[in-house]
Structures are given as structure tokens and as C-alpha cells.
N, C-alpha and C positions, 0 to 999 in steps of 0.2 A: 030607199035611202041607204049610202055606205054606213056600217059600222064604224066607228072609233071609242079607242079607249079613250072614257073621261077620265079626270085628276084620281078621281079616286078606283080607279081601279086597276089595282095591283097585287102582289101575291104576297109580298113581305114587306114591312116599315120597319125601317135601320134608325137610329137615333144617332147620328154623327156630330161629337162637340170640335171644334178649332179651340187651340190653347195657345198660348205663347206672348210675348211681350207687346204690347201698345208700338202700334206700328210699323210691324215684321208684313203686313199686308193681307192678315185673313181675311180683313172683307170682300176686299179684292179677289182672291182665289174664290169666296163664296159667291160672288156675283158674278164671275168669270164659269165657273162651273155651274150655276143653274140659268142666269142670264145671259150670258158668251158677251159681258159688258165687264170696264175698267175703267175706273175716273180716278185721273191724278188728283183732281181737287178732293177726293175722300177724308172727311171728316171723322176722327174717333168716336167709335161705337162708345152711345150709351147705353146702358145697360146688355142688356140681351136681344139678339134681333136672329129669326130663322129664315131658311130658305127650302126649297124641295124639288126633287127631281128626279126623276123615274128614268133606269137605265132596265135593259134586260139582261139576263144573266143566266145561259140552258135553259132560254125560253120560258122562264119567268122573270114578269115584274118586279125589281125591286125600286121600292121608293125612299128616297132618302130624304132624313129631315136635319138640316145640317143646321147646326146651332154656333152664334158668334158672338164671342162676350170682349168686354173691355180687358185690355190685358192692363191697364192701369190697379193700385194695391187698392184703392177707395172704394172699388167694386167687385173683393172680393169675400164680401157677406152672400153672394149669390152662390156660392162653389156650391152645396150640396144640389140644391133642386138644378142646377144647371149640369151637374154632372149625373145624376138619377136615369137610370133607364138606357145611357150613353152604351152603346156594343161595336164602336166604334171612335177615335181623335186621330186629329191630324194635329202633333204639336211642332208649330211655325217659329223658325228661328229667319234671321234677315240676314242672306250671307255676308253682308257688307260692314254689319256691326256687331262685333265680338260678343260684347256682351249678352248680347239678345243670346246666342249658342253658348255664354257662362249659365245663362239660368234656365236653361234647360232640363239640366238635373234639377231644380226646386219644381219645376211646373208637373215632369213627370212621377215625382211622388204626392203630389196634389193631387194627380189624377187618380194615380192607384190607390193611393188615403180613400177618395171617397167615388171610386166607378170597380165596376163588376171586376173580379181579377181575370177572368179572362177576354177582358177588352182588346180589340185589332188595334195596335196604335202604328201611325208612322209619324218616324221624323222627314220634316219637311224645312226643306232650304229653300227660302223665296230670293226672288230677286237674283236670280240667276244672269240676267240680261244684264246688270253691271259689272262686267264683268274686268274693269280698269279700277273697281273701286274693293273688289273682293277680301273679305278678311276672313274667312272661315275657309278653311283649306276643306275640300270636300273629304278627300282621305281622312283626316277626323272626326267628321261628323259619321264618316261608315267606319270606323272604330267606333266611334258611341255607341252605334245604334247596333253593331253587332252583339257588344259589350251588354246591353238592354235586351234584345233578342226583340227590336221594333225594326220595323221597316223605314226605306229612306230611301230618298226622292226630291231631286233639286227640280225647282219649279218657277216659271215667272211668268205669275198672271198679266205683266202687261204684254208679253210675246205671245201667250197662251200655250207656253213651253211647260207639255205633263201635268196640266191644271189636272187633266180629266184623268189620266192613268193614275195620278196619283188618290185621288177620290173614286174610281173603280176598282181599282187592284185593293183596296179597303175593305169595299161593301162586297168583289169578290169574294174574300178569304172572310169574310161576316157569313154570308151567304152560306158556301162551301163545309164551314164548321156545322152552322144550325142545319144542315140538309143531310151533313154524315151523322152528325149528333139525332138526328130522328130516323134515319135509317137505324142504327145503332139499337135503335127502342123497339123497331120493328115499326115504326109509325110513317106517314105520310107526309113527306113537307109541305108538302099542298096543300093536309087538310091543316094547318095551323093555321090558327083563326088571322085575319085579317083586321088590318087596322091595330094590333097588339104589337106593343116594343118586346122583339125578341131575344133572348137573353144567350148567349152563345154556352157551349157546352165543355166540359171540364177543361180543367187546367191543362192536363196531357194533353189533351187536343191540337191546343193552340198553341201549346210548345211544338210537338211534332211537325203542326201544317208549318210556323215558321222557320225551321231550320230547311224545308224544302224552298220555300220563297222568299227568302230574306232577301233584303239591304239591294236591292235591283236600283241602279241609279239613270 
């Protein structure tokens, strides 16, 4: 009988939240990235909803558990347990609608308020594919996001333009930190237990790795 990897076997579990305003499309990028699906008819996320998907990365598994919450104000009593354990965001702005890339700045000190300080975050510009309708000049959003020391990546899950690079190049630089960070220790990344949200490694770190990787559009 062939081997296969089942669900559960993998080398690392990443905790990745989407942020950003009701209706910028992160369900869509989330179903786009684990199920390679997009429905115009999508409905606003109640409450909290996850998804998972195993990429490899120097020939280890990583698995990710991507988490999607309402960006509507009424649901946000869930911030902390929804932000807990997160070593990675992707915070989604809608290039088409200003305002969504005004609050920006609020969402990303929500995040840092209540997730690990050395979280991967990128800024993400959806809805690239309207491209007659555009109100976010991309050159400022890579000011922001230089300005932030976050990463940034225009994406349109319904073309499936950079769903996936923008959600690998993530859990890469996730990955990359916790594997030099136990080198570091003299330890084994392998042998970190499995099935445990890993918690990425000093500040320095992840300032260093992103002045080398930053703002890739």
C-alpha cells in the first residue's frame, strides 16, 4: 500500500489571523488559499471561522491554521482569544475603498495591543482585479508598510493573483525565524513538539529577517 501524509502530519502548526474591515474579502483569500474556491455570493463572517493547509517549506511540513473573524465593531469582544497564540496576520485592506486602507493604522495596533511582538504581519491589498475602480494608490500602501516594517502584497482572490505567495512568504519568514531561533539555542527544529503554536523568536530577529524581505509587491 503507498504511503501518504495524513492531515495530521506535519512538522510545524502556525497560527495565522486575517484582520481588516467587513468586506475587503478575507474569506475569500481564505477559501481561495486552502480550498482554491471563491463565491461572489459570500456572506459576512459570523463570528470566527478557520481553515488549514499544509505547504512545505526545506522539506518540512508546515501547517497552517488560518483564522477569519468579522471585521464588523459588534464582534469585537472576541479580539483577545482570537488573537492568542497568532505568529502570524495577514491585515486586508480593499484597494477600491479608501477607507478600508484609513483603518488600517487602528487594526494594526489591535493586533500588536494583544498578539506576540514578534508576529510576521503583511499588509494585503485585495481586489486587485478592479482595477478601473482603484482608490488606493499601491505606492502608498508600500509607504505604509515600509513605514510599519510589515510586508505587502496586492492580491485578488477572485483571479487567484498572489493568494498563495502572499500566505507562503508568511509562514516562510514564520518558519525561517523559529528554525534560526533554535538553531540559535543549539536545538533541533524538528525536534519541537508537534501539534504546539510556535511562538517566533526575539525582536531583533524579525526586525533583521524583514529589512532583508520586506514590501515584495
Amino acid at each position: 500500500m503507498a504511503a501518504y501524509k495524513s492531515d495530521d502530519d506535519y512538522d510545524y502548526l502556525f497560527k495565522v489571523v486575517l484582520i481588516g474591515d467587513s468586506g475587503v474579502g478575507k474569506s475569500n483569500l481564505l477559501s481561495r488559499f486552502t480550498r482554491n474556491e471563491f463565491s461572489l455570493e459570500s456572506k459576512s463572517t459570523i463570528g470566527v471561522e478557520f481553515a488549514t493547509r499544509s505547504i512545505r517549506v526545506d522539506d518540512n511540513v508546515i501547517k497552517a491554521q488560518i483564522w477569519d473573524t468579522a471585521g464588523q465593531e459588534r464582534y469585537r469582544a472576541i479580539t483577545s482569544a482570537y488573537y492568542r497564540g497568532a505568529v502570524g496576520a495577514l491585515l486586508v485592506y480593499d484597494t477600491t475603498r479608501h477607507v478600508t486602507f484609513e483603518n488600517v493604522g487602528r487594526w494594526l495596533k489591535e493586533l500588536r495591543d494583544h498578539s506576540d511582538s514578534n508576529i510576521v504581519i503583511m499588509l494585503v491589498g485585495n481586489k486587485s482585479d478592479l482595477r478601473h475602480l482603484r482608490a488606493v494608490a499601491t505606492e502608498d500602501a508600500k509607504t505604509f508598510a515600509e513605514k510599519e516594517k510589515t510586508y505587502f502584497m496586492e492580491t485578488s482572490a477572485l483571479e487567484s493573483l498572489n493568494v498563495d505567495d502572499a500566505f507562503t512568504q508568511v509562514l516562510s519568514q514564520i518558519y525561517h525565524v523559529v528554525s534560526r531561533k533554535a538553531l540559535d539555542i543549539g536545538g533541533d527544529p524538528a525536534a519541537l513538539p508537534k501539534g504546539q503554536t510556535i511562538h517566533v523568536g526575539s525582536k531583533d530577529d524579525v526586525s533583521a529577517m524583514k529589512k532583508v524581505g520586506c514590501c515584495s509587491s
